[in-house]
C-alpha positions as CSV (number, residue, x, y, z in Angstrom):
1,X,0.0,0.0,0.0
2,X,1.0,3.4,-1.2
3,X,2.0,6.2,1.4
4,X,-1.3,8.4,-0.4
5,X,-3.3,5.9,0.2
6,X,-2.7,5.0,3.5
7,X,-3.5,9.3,3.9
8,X,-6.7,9.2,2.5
9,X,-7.9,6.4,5.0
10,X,-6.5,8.5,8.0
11,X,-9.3,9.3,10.6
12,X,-8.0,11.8,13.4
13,X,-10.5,12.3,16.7
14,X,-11.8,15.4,17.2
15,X,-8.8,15.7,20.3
16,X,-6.5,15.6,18.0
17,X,-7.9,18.8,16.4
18,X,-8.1,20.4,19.5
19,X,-5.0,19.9,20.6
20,X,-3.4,20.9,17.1
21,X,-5.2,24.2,17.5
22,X,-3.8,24.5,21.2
23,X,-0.4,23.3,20.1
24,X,-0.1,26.0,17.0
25,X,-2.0,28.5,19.2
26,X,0.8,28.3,21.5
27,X,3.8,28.1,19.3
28,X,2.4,31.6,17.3
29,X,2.2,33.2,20.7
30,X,6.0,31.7,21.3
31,X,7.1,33.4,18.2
32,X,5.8,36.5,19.2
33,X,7.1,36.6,22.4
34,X,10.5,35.9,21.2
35,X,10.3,37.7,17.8
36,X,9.0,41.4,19.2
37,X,8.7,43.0,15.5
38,X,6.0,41.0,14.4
39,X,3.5,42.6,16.8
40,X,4.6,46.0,15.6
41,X,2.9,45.6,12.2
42,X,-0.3,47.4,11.5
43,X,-3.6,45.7,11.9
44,X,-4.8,45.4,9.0
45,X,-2.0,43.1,8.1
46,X,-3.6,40.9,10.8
47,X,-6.8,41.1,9.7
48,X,-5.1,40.4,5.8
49,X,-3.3,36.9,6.7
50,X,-6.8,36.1,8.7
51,X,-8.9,36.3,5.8
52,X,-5.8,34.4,3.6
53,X,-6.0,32.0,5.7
54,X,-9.8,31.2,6.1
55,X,-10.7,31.2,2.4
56,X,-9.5,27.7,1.6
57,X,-11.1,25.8,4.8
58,X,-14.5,28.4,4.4
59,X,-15.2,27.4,0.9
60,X,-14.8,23.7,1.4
61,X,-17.2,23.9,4.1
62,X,-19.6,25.4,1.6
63,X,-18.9,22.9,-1.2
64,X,-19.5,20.2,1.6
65,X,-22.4,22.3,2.8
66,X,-23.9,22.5,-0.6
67,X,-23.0,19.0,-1.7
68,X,-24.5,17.7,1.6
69,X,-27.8,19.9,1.0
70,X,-28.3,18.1,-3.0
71,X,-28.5,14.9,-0.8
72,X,-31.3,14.3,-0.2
């Protein structure tokens, strides 16, 4: 069995989410702490790599919203 498929087959628990949230959550405030520049940027550069960063994961929730709704 190929490595990609033995990927698509992989399950994680919904703790193992959580505590990959907590864990990059935690190693973003480390990098602030120890890298003061970064928090002198302006906001809306902030508020920039947010939205970047939520497109991807926001629009598959929609196609699995919308693909979930044709169901029926």
């Amino acid at each position: 069995m190929s490595i990609i498929n033995n990927l698509q087959s992989f399950k994680v628990d919904w703790i193992d989410i959580a505590l990959t949230k907590v864990a990059v959550f935690a190693g973003a405030l480390f990098i602030a702490k120890m890298w003061n520049s970064i928090l002198n940027l302006e906001w809306y550069w902030y508020l920039l790599i947010c939205i970047l960063a939520a497109v991807k994961p926001l629009y598959s929730v929609y196609k699995w919203f919308k693909q979930a709704s044709s169901i029926r």
